[in-house]
C-alpha positions as CSV (number, residue, x, y, z in Angstrom):
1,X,20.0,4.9,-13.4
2,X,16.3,3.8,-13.4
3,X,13.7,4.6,-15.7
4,X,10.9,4.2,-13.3
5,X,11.1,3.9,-9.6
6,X,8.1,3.2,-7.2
7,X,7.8,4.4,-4.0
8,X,5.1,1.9,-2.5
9,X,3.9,-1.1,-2.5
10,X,0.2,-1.2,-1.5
11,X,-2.4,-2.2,-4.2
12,X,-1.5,1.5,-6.3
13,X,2.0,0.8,-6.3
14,X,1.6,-2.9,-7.4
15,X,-1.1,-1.4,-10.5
16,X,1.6,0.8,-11.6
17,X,4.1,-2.0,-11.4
18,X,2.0,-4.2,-13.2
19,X,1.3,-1.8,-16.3
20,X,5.1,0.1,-16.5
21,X,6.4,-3.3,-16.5
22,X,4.1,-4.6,-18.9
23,X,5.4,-1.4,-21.4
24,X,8.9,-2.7,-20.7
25,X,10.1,0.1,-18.4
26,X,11.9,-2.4,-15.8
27,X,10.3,-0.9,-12.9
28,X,12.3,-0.8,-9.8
29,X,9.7,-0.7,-7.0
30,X,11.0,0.4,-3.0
31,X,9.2,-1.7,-0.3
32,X,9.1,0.1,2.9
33,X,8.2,-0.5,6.2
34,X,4.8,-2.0,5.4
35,X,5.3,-4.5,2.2
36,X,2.0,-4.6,0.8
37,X,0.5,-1.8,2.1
38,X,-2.5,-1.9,4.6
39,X,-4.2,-4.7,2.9
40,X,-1.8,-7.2,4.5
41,X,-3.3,-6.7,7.7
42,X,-6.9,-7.4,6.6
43,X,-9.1,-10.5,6.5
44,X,-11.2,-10.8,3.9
45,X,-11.2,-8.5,0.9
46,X,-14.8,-8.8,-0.8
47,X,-14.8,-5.4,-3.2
48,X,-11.9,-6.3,-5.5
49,X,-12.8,-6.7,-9.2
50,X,-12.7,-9.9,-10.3
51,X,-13.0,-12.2,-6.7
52,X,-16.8,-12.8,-6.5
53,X,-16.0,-14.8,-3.5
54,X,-13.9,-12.3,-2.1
55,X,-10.1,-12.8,-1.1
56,X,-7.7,-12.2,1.8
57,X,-5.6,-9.2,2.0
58,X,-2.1,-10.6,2.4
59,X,-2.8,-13.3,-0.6
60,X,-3.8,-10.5,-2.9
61,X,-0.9,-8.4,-2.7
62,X,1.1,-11.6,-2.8
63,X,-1.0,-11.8,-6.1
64,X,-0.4,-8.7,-7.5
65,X,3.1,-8.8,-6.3
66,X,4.2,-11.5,-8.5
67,X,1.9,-10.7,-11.6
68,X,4.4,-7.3,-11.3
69,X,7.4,-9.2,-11.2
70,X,6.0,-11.8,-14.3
71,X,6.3,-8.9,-16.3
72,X,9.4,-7.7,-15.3
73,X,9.3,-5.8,-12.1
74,X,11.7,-5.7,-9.7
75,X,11.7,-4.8,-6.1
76,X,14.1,-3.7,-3.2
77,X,14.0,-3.0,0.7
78,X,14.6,1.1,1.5
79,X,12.9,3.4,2.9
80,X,13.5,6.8,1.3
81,X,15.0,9.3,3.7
82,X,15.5,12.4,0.8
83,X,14.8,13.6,-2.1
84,X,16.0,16.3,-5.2
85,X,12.9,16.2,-7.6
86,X,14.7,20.0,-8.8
87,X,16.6,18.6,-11.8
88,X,17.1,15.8,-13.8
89,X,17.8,12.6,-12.9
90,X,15.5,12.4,-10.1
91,X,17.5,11.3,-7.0
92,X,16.1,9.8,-4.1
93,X,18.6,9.4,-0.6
94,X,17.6,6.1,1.0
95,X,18.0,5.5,4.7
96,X,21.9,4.1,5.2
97,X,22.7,6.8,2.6
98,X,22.4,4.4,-0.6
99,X,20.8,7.1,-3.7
100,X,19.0,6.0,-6.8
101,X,18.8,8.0,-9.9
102,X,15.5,7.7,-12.1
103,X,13.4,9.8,-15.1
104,X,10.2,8.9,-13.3
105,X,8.9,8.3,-9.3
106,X,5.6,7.4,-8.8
107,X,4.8,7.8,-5.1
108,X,2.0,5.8,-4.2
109,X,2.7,5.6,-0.3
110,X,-1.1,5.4,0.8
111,X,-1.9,6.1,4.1
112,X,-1.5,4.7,7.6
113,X,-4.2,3.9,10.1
114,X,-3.8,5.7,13.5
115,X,-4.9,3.5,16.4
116,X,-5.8,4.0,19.9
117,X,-3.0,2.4,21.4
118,X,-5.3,0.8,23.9
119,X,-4.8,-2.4,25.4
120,X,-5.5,-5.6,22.8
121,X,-6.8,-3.7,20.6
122,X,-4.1,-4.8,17.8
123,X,-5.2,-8.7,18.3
124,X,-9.1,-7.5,17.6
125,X,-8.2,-5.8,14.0
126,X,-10.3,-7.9,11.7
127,X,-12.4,-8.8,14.3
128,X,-14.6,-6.1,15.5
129,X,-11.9,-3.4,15.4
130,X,-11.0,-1.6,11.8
131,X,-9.5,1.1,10.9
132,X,-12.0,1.7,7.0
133,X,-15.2,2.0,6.4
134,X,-14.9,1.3,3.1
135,X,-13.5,-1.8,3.1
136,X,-15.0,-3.2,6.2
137,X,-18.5,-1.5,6.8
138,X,-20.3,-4.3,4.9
139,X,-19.3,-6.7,8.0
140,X,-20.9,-4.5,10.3
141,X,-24.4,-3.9,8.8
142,X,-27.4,-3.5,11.0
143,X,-24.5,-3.7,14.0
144,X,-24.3,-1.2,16.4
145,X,-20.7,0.5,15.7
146,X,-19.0,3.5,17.2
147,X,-16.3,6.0,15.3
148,X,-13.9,7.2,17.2
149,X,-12.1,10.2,16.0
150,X,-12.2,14.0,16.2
151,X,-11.1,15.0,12.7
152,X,-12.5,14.5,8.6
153,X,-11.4,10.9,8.5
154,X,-13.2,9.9,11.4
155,X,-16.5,12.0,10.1
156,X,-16.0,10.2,6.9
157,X,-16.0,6.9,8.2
158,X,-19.5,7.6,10.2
């Protein structure tokens, strides 16, 4: 039995990693298919506090990985396959059938770029092709771009 597990580790996941296992709850925290979260498969990061030079995506979460774990976190391979949030314990069914028992779950599972499929365009992400405005649009100032997309994201991005 867990007293928190954490679905996620992206740079949410990692935050709440960080500050549950700074107030000594031995955080258990489920790395899924994508360890890290989308960051890892970004160049350079230049709007996160405290890099004035800015900072590349894979060695941030790498970063914020193992100031989590200084404090105590600890992490694990699954991807969740069920759960029963109906009752106490919370019980999450991982994928081989392994369950985990835990008073808390923060889910911070973030979000998962949907691509083209076209042909290279996995070898041009970072350059030229991205998948967040946000993080990314400051590259492309006073650069001709194009959004492609039919639905609020891609509105949002433009």
């Amino acid at each position: 039995m867990e007293k928190v597990i954490i679905l996620g580790t992206g740079a949410a996941g990692l935050t709440a990693a960080l500050y549950t296992a700074r107030a000594n709850l031995e955080p258990l925290v489920l790395e899924g298919l994508e360890p890290g979260g989308q960051l890892t498969t970004t160049t350079e990061v230049e709007n996160f506090p405290g890099f004035e030079n800015g900072v590349m995506g894979p060695e941030l979460m790498d970063i914020m990985r193992k100031q989590a774990a200084r404090f105590g976190a600890r992490y694990q391979y699954g991807t969740v396959e069920s759960v029963d949030f109906s009752s106490r314990p919370l019980k999450m069914t991982l994928e081989g059938g392994d369950t985990l028992e835990a008073d808390t779950v923060i889910i911070s599972t973030g979000a998962t770029a949907q691509y083209l499929g076209l042909e290279n365009e996995q070898k041009l992400i970072g350059y030229g092709v991205t998948s967040c405005a946000t993080c990314d649009g400051a590259f492309y100032r006073d650069v001709p771009v194009a959004v492609l997309g039919g639905g609020d994201t891609a509105m949002e991005e433009a």
